[in-house]
C-alpha positions in Angstrom: 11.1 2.7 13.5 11.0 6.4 14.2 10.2 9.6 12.6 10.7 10.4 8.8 10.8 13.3 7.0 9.8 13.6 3.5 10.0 16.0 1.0 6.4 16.7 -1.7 6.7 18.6 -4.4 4.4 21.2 -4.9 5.1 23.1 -8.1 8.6 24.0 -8.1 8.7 24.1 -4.6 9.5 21.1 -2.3 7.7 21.0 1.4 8.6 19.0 4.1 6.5 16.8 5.8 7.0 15.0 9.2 5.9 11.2 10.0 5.4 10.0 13.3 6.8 6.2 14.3 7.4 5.2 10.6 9.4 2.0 9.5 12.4 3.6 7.2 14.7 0.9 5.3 16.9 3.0 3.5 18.5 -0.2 1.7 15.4 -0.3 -0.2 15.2 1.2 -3.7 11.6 2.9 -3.9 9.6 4.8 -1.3 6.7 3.7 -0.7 4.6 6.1 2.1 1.5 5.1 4.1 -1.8 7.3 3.9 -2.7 6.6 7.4 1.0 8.1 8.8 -0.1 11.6 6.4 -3.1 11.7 8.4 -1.5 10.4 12.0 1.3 13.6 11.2 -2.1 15.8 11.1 -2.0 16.6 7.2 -5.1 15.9 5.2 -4.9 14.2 2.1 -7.2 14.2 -1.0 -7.6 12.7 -4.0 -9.1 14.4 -7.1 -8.4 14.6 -10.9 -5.9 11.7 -10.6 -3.7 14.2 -8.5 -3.3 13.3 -5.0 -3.3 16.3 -2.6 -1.3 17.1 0.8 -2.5 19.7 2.8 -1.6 21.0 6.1 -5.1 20.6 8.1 -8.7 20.3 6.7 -8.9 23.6 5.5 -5.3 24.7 5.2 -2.9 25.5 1.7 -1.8 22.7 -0.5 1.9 21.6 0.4 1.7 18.9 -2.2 0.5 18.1 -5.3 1.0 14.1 -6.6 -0.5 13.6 -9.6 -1.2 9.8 -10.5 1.2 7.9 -13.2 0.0 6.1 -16.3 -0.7 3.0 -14.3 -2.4 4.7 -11.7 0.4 5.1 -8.8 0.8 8.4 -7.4 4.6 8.8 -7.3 6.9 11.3 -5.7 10.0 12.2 -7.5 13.2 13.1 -5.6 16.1 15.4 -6.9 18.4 12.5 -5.2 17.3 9.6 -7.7 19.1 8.3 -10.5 18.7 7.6 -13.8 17.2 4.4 -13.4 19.6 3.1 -17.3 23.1 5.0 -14.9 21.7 2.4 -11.7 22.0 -1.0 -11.0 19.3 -2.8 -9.7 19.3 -3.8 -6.3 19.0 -7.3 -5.8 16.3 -8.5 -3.5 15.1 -12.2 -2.8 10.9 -12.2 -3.0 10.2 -13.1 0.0 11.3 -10.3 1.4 9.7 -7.8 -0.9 6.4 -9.8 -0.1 6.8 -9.5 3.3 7.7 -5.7 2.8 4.7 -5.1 0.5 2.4 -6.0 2.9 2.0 -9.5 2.0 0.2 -9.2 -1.5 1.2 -12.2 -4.0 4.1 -13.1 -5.7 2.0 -12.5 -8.8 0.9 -9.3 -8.1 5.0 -8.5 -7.0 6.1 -10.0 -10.8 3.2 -7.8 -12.3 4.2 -4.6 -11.0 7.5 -5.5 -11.8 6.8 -6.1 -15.2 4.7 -2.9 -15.6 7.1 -0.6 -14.4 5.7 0.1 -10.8 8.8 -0.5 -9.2 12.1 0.0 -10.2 15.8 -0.4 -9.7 14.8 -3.6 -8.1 16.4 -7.4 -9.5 14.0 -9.9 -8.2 15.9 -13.0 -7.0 13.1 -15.8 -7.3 15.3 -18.8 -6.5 12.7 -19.6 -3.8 10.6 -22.5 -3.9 6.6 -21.9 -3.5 5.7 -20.8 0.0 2.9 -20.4 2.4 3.2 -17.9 4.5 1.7 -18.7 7.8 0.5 -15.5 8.3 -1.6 -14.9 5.3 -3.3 -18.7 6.2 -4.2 -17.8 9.6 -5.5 -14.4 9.0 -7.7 -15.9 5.8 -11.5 -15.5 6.7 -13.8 -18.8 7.0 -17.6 -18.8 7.1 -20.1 -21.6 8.2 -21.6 -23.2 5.2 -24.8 -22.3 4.5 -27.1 -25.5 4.0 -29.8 -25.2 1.4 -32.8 -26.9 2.9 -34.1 -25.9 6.4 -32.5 -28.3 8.9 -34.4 -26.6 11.8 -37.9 -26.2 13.1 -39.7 -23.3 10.9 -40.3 -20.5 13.6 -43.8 -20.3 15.3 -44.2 -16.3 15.0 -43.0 -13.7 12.7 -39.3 -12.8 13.9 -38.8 -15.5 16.5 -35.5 -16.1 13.7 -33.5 -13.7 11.6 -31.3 -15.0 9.3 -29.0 -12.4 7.7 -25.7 -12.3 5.5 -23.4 -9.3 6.9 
């Protein structure tokens, strides 16, 4: 944990762009950068035309310009990557890339796997199904809502609200 800097490409010129208290794990193969550290470094960042824009405050130059891949991921290349048929793929065990992915599922993981979203990665799957403990505990739960009125109908007009938020 600590600050990062990044280079964005913007043209054919690469700016560089500090973030505060970010979690870097250079082992990992891809880069994957959090809106909401752009924004805490004081850079505004917008989205139009499928081309994701840095800029230095709200009414500042462009220092970036991302624009969105085929399936829809806004990707930075590097001059330091490889040729991903030169590279190996780094192997990783699941579990780990779900926790590092924030915890999406393992389907989702194999599906951007599959469709090219992430690279230079060699999924080791020789885990059995889990439950993460985390993901079950932060799951929402609501009352059930009964069908018939199991109360007293009110006596005047908004002595009881019911709503759905």
């Amino acid at each position: 944990m600590g600050d990062l800097q990044i280079e964005v490409l913007n043209g054919a010129m690469l700016n560089k762009v500090l973030l505060k208290d970010t979690l870097y794990a250079p082992d990992l193969c891809l880069t994957v950068v959090s809106i909401r550290h752009i924004t805490k470094a004081r850079f505004t960042v917008q989205f139009a035309n499928n081309v994701c824009h840095i800029k230095r405050g709200d009414n500042s130059h462009i220092i970036g310009c991302i624009p969105a891949s085929v399936n829809g991921l806004f990707k930075v290349k590097h001059a330091f990557e490889a040729d991903d048929s030169t590279t190996m793929a780094e192997p990783i065990d699941i579990l780990m890339l779900y926790c590092g992915m924030g915890h999406i599922s393992v389907n989702a993981i194999c599906a951007l796997i599959h469709m090219g979203s992430i690279t230079g990665l060699q999924v080791i799957n020789d885990f059995p199904p889990f439950i993460c403990n985390s993901c079950e505990y932060a799951k929402t739960t609501r009352k059930h809502i009964s069908k018939e009125r199991a109360a007293q109908q009110a006596q005047a007009f908004g002595d009881k609200i019911h709503t759905d938020i």
